[in-house]
DRENNU-802685 format. One line per 3 residues: their letters; for each residue y, z, x of N, C-alpha, C. Coordinates in steps of 0.2 Angstrom, whole numbers, plus 5000, padded with zeros to 4 digits. Each point is the difference from the previous one (the first is absolute). Example, Ala and Ser with C-alpha at 12.3 -4.5 7.8 and 13.67 -1.06 7.14 Angstrom:
AS> 4972,5039,5066,5006,5000,4996,5006,5000,5004 ~ 5005,4996,4998,5006,5001,5004,5005,5003,4996
END
This chain:
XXX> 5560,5452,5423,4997,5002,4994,4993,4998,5000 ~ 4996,5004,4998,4993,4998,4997,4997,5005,4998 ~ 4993,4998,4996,5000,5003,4993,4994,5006,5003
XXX> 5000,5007,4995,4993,5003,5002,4998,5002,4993 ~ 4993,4998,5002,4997,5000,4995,4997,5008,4998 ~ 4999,5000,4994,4994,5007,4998,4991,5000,5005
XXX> 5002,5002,5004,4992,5000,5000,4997,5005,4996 ~ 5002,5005,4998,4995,5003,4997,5000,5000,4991 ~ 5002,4996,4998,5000,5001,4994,4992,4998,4997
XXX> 4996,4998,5003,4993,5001,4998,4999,5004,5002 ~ 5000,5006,5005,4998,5005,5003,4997,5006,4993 ~ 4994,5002,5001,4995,5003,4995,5004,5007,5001
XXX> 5002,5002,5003,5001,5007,5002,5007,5002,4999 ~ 5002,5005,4997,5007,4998,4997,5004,5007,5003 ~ 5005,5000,4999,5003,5005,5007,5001,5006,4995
XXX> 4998,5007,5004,4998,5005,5000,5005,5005,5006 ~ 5004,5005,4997,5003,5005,5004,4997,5006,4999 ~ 5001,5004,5007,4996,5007,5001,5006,5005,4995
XXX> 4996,5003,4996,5005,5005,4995,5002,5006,5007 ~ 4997,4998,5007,5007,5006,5006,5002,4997,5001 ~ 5004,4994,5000,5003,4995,5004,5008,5007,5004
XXX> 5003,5002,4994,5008,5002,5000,4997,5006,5005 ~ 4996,5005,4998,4998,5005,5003,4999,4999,5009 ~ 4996,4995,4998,4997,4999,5008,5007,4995,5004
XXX> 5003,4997,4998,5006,4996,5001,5003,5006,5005 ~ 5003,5005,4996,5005,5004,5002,4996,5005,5007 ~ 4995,5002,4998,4996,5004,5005,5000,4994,5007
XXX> 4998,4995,5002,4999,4997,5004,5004,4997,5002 ~ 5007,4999,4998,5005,4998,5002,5004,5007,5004 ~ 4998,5006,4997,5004,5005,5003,4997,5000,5006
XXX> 4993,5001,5000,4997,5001,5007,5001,4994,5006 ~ 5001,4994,4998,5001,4996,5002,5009,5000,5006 ~ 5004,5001,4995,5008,5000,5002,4999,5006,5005
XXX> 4997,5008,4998,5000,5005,5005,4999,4999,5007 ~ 4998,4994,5002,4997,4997,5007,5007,4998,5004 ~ 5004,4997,4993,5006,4997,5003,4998,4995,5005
XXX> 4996,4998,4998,4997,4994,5007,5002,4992,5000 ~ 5004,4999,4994,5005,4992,5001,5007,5001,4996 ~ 5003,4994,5001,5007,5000,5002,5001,4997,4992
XXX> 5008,5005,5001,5001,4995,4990,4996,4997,4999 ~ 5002,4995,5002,5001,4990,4996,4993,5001,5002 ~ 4994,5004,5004,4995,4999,4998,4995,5002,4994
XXX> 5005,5008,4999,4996,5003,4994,5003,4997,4993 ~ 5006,4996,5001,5003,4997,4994,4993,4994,4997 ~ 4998,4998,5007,4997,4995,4997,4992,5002,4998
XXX> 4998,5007,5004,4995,5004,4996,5000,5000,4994 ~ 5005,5004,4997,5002,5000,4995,4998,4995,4994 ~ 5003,4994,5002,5001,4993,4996,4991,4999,5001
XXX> 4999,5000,5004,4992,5000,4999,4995,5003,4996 ~ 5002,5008,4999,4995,5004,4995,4996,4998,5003 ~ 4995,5003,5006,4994,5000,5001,4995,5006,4993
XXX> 5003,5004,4998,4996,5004,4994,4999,4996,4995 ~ 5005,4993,4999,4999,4995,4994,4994,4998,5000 ~ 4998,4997,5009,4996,4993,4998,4993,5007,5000
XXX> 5000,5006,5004,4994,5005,4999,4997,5002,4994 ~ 5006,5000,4996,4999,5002,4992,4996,4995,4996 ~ 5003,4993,5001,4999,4993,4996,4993,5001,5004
XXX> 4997,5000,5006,4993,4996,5003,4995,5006,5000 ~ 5001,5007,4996,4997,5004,5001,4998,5005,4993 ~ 5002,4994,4995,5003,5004,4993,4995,5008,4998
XXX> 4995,4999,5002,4997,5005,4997,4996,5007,5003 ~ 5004,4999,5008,4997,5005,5004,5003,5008,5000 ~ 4997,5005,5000,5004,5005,5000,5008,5002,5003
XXX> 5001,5004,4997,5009,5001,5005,4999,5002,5006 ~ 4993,5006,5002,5001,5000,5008,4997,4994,5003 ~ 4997,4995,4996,4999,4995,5007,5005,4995,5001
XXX> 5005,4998,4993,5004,4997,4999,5005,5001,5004 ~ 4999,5007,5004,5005,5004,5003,5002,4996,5008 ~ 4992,5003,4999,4997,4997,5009,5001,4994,5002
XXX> 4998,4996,4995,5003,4994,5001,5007,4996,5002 ~ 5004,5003,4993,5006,4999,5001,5004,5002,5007 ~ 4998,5005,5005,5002,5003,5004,4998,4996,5007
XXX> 4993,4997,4998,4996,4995,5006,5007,4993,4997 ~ 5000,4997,4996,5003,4995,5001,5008,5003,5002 ~ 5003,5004,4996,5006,5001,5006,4999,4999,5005
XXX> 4994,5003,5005,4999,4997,5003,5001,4994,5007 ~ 4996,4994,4995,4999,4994,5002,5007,4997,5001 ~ 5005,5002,4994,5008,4996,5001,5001,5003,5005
XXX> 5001,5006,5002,5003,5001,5008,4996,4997,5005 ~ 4995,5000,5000,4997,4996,5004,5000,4994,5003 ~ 5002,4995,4992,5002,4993,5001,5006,5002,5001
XXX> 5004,5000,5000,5008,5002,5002,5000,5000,5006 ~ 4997,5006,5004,5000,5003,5007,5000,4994,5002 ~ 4993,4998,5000,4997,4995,5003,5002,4992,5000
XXX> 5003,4998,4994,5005,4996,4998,5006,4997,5006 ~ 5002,5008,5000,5006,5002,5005,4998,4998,5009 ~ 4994,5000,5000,4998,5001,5007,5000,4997,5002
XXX> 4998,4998,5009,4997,4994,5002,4992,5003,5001 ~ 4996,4993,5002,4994,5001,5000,4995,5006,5003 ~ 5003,5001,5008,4999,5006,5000,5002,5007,4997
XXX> 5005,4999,4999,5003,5007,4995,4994,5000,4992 ~ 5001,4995,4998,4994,5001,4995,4993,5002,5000 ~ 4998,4999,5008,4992,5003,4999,5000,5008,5003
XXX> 5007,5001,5003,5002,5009,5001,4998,5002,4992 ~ 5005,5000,4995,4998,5002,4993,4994,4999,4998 ~ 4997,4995,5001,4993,4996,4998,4997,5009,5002
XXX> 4999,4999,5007,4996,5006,5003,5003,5006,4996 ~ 5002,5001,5002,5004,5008,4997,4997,5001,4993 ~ 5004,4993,4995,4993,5001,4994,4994,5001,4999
XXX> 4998,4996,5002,4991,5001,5003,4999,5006,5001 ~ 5001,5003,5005,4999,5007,5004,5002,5006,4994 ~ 5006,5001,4996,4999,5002,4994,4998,4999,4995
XXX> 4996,4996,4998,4997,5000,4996,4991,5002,5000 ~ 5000,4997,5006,4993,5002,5001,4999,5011,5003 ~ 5005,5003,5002,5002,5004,5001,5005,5005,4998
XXX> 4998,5001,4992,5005,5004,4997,4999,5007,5000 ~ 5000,5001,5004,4998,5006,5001,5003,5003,5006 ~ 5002,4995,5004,5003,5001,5004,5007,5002,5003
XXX> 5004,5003,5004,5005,5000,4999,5005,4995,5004 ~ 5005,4997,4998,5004,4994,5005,5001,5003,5005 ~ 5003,4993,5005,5002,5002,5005,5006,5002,5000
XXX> 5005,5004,5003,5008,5002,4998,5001,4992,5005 ~ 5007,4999,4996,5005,4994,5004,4996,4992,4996 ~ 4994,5002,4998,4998,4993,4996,5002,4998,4992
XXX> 5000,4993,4999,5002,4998,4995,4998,5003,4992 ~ 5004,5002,4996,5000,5003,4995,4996,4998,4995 ~ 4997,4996,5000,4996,4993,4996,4992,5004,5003
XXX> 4999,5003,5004,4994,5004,5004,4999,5007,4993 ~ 5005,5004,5000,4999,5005,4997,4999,4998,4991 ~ 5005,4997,5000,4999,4995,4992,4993,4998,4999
XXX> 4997,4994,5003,4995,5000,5002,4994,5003,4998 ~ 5000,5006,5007,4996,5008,4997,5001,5003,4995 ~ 5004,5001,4999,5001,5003,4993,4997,4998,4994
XXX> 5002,4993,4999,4997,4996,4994,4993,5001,5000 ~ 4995,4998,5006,4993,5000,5001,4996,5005,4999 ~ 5004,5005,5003,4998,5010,4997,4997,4998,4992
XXX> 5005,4999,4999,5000,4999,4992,4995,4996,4995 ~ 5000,4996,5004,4994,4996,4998,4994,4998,5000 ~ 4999,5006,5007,4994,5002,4999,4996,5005,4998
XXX> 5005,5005,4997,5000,5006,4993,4999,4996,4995 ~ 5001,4996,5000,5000,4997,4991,4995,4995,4999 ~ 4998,4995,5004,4993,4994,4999,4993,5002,5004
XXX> 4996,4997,4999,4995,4998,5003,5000,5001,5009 ~ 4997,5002,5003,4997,4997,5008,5000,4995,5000 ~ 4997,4996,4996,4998,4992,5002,5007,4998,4998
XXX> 5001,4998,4992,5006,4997,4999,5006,5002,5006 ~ 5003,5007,5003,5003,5000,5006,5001,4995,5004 ~ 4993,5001,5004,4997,4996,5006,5002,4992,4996
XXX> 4997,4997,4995,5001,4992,5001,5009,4999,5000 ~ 5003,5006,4994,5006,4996,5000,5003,5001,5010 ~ 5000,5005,5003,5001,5003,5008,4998,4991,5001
XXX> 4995,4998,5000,4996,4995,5003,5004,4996,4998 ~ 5001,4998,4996,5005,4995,4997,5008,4998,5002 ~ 5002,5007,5001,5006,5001,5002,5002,4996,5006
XXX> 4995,5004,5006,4999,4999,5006,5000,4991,5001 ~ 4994,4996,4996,5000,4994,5002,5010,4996,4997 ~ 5002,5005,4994,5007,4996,4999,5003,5001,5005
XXX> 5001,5008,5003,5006,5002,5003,5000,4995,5009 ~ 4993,4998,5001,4997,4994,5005,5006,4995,5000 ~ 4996,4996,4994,5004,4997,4996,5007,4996,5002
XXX> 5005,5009,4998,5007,5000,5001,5000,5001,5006 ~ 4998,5001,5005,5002,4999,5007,5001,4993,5002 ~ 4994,4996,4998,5000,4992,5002,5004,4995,4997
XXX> 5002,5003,4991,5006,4998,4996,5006,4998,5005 ~ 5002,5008,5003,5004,5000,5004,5003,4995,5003 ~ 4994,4998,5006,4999,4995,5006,5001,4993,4995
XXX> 4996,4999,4993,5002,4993,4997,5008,4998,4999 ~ 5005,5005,4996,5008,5001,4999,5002,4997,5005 ~ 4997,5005,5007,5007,4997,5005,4998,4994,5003
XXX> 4994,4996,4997,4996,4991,5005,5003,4997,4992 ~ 5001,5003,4994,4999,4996,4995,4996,4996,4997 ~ 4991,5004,5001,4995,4996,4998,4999,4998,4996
XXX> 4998,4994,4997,5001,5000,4991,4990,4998,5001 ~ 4996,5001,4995,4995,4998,4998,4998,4997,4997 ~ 4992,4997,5000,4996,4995,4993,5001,5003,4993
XXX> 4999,4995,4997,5000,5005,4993,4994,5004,5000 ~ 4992,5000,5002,4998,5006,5002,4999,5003,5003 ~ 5002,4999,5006,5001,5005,5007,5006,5004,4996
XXX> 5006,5001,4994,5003,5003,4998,4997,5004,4996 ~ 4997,4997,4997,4996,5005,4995,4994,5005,5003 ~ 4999,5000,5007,4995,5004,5006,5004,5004,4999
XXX> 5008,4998,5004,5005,5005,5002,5002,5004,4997 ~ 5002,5000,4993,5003,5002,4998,4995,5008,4995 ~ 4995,4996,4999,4995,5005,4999,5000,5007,5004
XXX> 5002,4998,5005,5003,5006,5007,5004,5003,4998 ~ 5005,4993,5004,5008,5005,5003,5005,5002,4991 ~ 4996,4999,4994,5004,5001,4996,4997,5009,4996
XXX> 4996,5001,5003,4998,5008,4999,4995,4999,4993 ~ 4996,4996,4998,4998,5001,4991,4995,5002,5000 ~ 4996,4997,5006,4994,5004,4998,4996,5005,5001
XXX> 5004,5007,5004,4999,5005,4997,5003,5003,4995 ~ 5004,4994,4996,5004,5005,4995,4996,4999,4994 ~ 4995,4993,5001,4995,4999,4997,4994,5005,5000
XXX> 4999,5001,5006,4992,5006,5001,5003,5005,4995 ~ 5006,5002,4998,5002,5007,4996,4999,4999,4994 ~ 4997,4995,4998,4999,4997,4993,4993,5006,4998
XXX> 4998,5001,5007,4992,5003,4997,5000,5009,5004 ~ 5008,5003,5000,5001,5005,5003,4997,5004,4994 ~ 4996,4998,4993,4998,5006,4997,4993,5000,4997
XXX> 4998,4994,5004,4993,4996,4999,4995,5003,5005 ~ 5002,4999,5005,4996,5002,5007,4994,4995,5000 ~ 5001,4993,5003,4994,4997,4996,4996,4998,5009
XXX> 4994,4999,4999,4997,5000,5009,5002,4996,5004 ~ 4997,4999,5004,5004,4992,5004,4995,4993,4998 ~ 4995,5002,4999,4995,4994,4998,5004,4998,4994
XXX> 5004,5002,4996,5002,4997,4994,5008,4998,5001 ~ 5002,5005,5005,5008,4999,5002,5000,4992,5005 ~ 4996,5002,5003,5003,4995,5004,4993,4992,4999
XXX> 4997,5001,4993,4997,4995,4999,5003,4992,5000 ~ 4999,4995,5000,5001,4993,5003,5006,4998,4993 ~ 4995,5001,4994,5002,5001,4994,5007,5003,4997
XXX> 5001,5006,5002,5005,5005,5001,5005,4999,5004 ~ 4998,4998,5006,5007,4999,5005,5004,4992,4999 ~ 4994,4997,4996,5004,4992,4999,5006,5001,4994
XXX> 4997,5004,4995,5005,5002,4994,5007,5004,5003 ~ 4999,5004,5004,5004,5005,5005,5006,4995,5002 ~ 4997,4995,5004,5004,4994,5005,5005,4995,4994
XXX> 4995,5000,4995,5003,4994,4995,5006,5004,4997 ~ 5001,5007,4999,5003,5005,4996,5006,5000,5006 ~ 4999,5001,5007,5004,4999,5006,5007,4994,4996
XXX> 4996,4995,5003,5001,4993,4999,5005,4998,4994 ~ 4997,5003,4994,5004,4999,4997,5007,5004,4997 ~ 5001,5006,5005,5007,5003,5002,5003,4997,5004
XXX> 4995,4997,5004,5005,4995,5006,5005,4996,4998 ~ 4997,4996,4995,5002,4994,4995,5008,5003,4998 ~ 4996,5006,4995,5007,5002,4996,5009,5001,5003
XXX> 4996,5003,5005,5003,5004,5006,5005,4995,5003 ~ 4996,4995,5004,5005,4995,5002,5002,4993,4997 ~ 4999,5000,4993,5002,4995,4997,5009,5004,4997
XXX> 4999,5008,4997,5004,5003,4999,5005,5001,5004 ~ 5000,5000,5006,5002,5004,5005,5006,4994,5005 ~ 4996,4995,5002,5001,4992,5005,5008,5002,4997
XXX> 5003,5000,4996,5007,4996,4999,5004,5008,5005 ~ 4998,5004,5001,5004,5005,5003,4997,4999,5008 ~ 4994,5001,5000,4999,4999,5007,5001,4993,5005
XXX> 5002,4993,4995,5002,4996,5004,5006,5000,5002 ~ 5004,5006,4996,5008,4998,5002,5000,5005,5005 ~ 4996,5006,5001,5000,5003,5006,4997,4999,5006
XXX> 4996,4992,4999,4998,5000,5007,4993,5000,5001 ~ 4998,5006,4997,4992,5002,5001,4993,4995,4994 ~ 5004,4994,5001,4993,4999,4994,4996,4995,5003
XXX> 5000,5002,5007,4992,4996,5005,4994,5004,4998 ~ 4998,5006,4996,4994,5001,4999,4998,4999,4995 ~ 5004,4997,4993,5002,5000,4993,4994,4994,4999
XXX> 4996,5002,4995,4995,4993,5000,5003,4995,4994 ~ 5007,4999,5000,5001,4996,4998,5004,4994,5004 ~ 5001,5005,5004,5002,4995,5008,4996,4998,5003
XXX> 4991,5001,4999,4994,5000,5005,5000,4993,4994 ~ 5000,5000,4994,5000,4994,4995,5004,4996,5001 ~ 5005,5002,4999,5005,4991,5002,4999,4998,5006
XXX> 4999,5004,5007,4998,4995,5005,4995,4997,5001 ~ 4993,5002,4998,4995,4999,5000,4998,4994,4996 ~ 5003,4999,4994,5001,4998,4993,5004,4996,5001
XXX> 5005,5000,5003,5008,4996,5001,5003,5000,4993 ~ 5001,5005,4997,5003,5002,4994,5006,5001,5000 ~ 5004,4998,4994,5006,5004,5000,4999,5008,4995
XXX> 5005,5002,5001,5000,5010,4997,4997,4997,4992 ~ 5003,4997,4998,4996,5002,4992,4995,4997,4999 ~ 4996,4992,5004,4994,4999,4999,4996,5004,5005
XXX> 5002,5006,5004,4994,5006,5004,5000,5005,4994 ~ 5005,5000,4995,4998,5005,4996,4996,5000,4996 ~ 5000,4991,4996,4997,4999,4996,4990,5000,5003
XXX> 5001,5000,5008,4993,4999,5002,4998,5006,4999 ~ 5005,5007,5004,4997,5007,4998,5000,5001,4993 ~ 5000,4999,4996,5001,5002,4994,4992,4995,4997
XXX> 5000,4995,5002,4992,4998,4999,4994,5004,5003 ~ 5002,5000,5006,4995,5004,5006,5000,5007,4993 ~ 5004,5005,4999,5000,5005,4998,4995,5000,4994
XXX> 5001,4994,4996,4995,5000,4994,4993,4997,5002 ~ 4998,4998,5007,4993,5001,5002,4999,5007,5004 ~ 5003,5001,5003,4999,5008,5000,4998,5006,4993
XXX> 5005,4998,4995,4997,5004,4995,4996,4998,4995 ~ 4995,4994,5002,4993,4998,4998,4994,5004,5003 ~ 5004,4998,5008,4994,5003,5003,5001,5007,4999
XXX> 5004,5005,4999,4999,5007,5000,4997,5002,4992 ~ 5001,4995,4995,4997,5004,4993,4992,4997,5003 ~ 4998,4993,5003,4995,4999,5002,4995,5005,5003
XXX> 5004,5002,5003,4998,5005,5005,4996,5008,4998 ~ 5004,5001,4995,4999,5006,4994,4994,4998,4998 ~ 4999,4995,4995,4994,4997,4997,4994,5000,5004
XXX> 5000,5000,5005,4994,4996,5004,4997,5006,5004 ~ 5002,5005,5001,4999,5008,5004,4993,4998,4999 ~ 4998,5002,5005,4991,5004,5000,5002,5008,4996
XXX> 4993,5002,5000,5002,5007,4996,4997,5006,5006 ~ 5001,5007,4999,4998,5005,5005,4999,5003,4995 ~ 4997,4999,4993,4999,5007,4996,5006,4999,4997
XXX> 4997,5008,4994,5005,4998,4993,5006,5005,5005 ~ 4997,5008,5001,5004,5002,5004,5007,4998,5006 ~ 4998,4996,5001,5002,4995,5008,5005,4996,4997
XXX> 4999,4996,4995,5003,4994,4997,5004,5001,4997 ~ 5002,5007,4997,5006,5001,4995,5006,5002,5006 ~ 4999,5003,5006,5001,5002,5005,5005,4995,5003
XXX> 4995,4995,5001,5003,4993,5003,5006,4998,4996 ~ 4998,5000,4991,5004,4997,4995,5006,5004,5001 ~ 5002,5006,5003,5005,5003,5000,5002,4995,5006
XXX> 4998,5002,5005,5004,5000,5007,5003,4991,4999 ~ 4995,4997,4997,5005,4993,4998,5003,4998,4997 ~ 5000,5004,4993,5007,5000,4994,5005,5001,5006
XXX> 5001,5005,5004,5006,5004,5005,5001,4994,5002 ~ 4997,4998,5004,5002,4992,5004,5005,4994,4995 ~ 4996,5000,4996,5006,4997,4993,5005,5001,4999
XXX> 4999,5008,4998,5008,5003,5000,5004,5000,5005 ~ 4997,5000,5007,5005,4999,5005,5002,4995,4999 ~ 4998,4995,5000,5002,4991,5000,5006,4999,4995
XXX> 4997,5006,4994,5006,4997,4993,5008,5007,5003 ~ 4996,5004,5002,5008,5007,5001,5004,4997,5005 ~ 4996,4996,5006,5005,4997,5006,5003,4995,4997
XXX> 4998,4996,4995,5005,4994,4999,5005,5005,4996 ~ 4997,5002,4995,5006,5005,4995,5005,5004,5005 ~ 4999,5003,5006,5004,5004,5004,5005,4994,5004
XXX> 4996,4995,5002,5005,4994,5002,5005,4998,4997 ~ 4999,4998,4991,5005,4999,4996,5005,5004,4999 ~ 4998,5008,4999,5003,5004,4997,5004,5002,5004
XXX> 4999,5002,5007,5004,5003,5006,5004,4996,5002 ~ 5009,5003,4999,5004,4998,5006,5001,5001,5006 ~ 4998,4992,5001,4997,4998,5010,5005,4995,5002
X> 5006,4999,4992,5004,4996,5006,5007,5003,5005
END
């Protein structure tokens, strides 16, 4: 037994659902199942996850068609991690490639006899490059790519069982857990330049915003993943060893860590340079988003049955 605490119950930002949640829910699950691309007990546990929940919750106010494209990219990512999950290390950078190569190439047609996760893949991408920015595309493409990297080397960790530092955890995870493209999407209706996106300023807030999903994420999560095994990447296992903790005094550390991170992120807000009045409302959107993803993921965490 051991205790979890509220970390967000100071959190300024307070939870918001997209008014398409049911709409896009049901659209993106059809298209999704028409694949037939996994097995029962894997879609049951799609299911139990509501990928369109945590979409709805971290995206409350985007339109229903990008809400769409989203929703249909994160179905996605679960077969993905699934696939890949299932794989050995080789087997994982097949997929790896194969997504890569579709996404960067939706225009494309598959090759017959390849994995079904290729066409899905193209498909999705099509679409989402109808619907946002070039640039926004490109960074999330870019981002994806360095996750899906990532998940190939995830792989090679599982079967060594490599556990990490408490920061070299929070490097990794900033990868292999896919967020921070799902962060760049925060500014899918911003379109802001790169001298302000990928400002010093901007990508620290980005990182802190990461970080402190990671918290939520693995504090929330540890009591299922240690009974099956897989809680060598858990940064709550990188703290007890590290730390020489038992499980509820590595909680009570994350859950402090968690309340300086969300210093530094309101700090972080406060302290911006400006780019113009223009510029700076811009920014003030695409970082409200980052908040509400922080608060929707936790709220999709509690609210979704995951066990």
């Amino acid at each position: 037994m051991f205790y979890l605490p509220d970390t967000m119950a100071n959190w300024p930002w307070p939870r918001i659902i997209s008014p398409h949640y049911e709409a896009v829910k049901i659209e993106a699950e059809a298209w999704f199942r028409s694949f037939k691309a996994v097995d029962p007990d894997t879609l049951k546990e799609f299911n139990k996850c509501d990928p369109a929940l945590v979409v709805a919750l971290c995206y409350p106010t985007v339109s229903k068609e990008h809400l769409q494209v989203i929703c249909e990219m994160m179905n996605m990512t679960v077969i993905i991690e699934d696939t890949t999950d299932k794989s050995t290390a080789a087997g994982a950078r097949g997929i790896v490639d194969i997504v890569l190569d579709a996404s960067h190439n939706p225009h494309k047609t598959r090759p017959k006899g390849e994995h079904i996760i290729g066409e899905m893949m193209r498909q999705s991408s099509a679409r989402m490059v109808q619907t946002m920015s070039m640039t926004c595309h490109s960074r999330f493409v870019d981002g994806l790519a360095t996750y899906l990297r990532a998940v190939a080397v995830e792989a090679i960790d599982r079967e060594q069982r490599r556990c990490l530092s408490i920061d070299g955890n929070f490097k990794y995870r900033r990868e292999t857990s896919g967020i921070l493209p799902w962060l760049g999407l925060c500014a899918m209706d911003v379109d802001l330049p790169d001298e302000v996106f990928y400002h010093p300023a901007i990508v620290d807030i980005v990182e802190c915003a990461a970080d402190l999903i990671t918290v939520d994420n693995d504090m929330l999560s540890y009591n299922k993943e240690q009974a099956s095994g897989i809680d060598h990447n858990s940064l709550i296992t990188a703290v007890m060893l590290e730390l020489g903790l038992d499980i509820g005094s590595a909680m009570g550390w994350a859950a402090a860590y968690h309340t300086k991170l969300e210093e530094r992120f309101t700090n972080g807000l406060a302290n911006l340079p400006s780019w113009g009045p223009s510029t700076d409302i811009l920014v003030k959107e695409y970082l409200d988003g980052l908040a509400n993803w922080v608060r929707g993921h936790y709220c999709w965490s509690i609210e979704v049955e995951r066990s």
